[in-house]
BAFIDREN-7788 format. One line per 3 residues: number of its first residue (from 1); their letters; for each residue x negated, y negated, z of N, C-alpha, C. Coordinates in steps of 0.05 Angstrom, whole numbers. Layout:
N
NUM	a	X:Y:Z:X:Y:Z:X:Y:Z  ...
end
This chain:
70
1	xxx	-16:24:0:0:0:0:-17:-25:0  -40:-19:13:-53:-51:18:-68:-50:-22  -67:-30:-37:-83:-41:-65:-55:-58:-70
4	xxx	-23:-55:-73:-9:-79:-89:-7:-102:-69  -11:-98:-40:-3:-128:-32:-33:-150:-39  -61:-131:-48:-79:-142:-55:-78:-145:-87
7	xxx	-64:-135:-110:-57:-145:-125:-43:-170:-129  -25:-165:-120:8:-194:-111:-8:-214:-99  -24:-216:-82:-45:-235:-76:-72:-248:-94
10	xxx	-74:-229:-111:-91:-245:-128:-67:-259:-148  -51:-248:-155:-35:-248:-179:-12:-283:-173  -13:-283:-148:0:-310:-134:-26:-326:-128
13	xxx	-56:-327:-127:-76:-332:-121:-80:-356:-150  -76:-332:-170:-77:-340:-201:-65:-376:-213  -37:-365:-199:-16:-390:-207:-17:-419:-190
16	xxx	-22:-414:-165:-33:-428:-148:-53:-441:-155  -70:-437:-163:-109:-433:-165:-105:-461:-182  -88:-475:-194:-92:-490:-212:-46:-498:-220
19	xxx	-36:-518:-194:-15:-525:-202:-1:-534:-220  -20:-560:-226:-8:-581:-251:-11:-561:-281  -22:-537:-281:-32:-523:-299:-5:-502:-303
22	xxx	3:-500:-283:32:-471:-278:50:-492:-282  57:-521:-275:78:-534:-275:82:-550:-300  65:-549:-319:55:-563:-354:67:-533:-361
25	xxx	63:-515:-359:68:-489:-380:96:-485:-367  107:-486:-349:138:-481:-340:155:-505:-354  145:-526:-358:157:-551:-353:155:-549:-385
28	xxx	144:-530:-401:145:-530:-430:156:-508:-439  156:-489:-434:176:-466:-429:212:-480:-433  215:-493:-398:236:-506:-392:240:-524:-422
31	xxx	227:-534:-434:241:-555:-452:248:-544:-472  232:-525:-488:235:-514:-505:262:-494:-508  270:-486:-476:288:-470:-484:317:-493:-478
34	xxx	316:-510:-461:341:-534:-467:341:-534:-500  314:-539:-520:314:-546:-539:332:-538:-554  319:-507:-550:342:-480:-563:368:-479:-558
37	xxx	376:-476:-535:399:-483:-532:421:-496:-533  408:-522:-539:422:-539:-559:426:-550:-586  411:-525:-600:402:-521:-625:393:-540:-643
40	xxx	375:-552:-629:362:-572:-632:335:-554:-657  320:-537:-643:303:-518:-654:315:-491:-656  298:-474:-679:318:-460:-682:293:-430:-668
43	xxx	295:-407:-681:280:-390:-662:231:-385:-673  245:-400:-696:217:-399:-709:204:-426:-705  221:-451:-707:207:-477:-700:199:-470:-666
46	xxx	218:-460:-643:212:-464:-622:189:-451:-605  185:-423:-628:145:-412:-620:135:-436:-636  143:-434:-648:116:-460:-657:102:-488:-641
49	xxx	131:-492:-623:129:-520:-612:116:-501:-576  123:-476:-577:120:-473:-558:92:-465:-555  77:-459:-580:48:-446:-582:36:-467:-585
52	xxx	48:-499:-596:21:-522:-593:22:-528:-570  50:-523:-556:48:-551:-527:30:-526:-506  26:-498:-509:11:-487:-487:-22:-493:-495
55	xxx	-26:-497:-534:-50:-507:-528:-61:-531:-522  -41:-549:-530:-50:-579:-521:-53:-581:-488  -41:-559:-469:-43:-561:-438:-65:-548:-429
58	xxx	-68:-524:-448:-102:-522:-444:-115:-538:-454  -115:-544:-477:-143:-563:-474:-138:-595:-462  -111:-595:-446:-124:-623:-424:-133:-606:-401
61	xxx	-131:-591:-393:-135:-576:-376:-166:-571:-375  -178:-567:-395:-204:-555:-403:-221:-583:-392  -210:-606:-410:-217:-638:-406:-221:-646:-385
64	xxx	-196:-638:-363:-200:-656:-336:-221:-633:-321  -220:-617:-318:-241:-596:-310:-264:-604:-313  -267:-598:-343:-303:-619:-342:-308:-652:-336
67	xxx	-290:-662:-336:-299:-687:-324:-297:-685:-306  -288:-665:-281:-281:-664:-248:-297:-653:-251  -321:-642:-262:-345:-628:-261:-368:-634:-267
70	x	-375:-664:-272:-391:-680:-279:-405:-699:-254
end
């Protein structure tokens, strides 16, 4: 029992480890699917919008990292 509560602990360790980073990818998730749902986008525009906005949050993500690391 103690290997999954030491999994579930890294695995909540993970999301934690970096907030504004879990709350940019939810918070784009979240829009994208209001998007859909109001058929605003349809199921092929909304990976699309949904695969730039996770890389544009990595690479600010990547950005503020190395300048908090300078």
């Amino acid at each position: 029992m103690t290997i999954l509560g030491d999994v579930f602990r890294e695995l909540f360790g993970m999301f934690v480890a970096d907030l504004r980073l879990t709350l940019s990818v939810l918070g784009g998730v979240l829009l994208v699917a209001i998007l859909m749902n109001s058929a605003v986008l349809g199921p092929v525009a909304a990976g699309f919008v949904l695969a730039l906005g996770c890389v544009l949050i990595l690479v600010e993500t990547v950005l503020r990292e190395t300048r908090r690391g300078k």
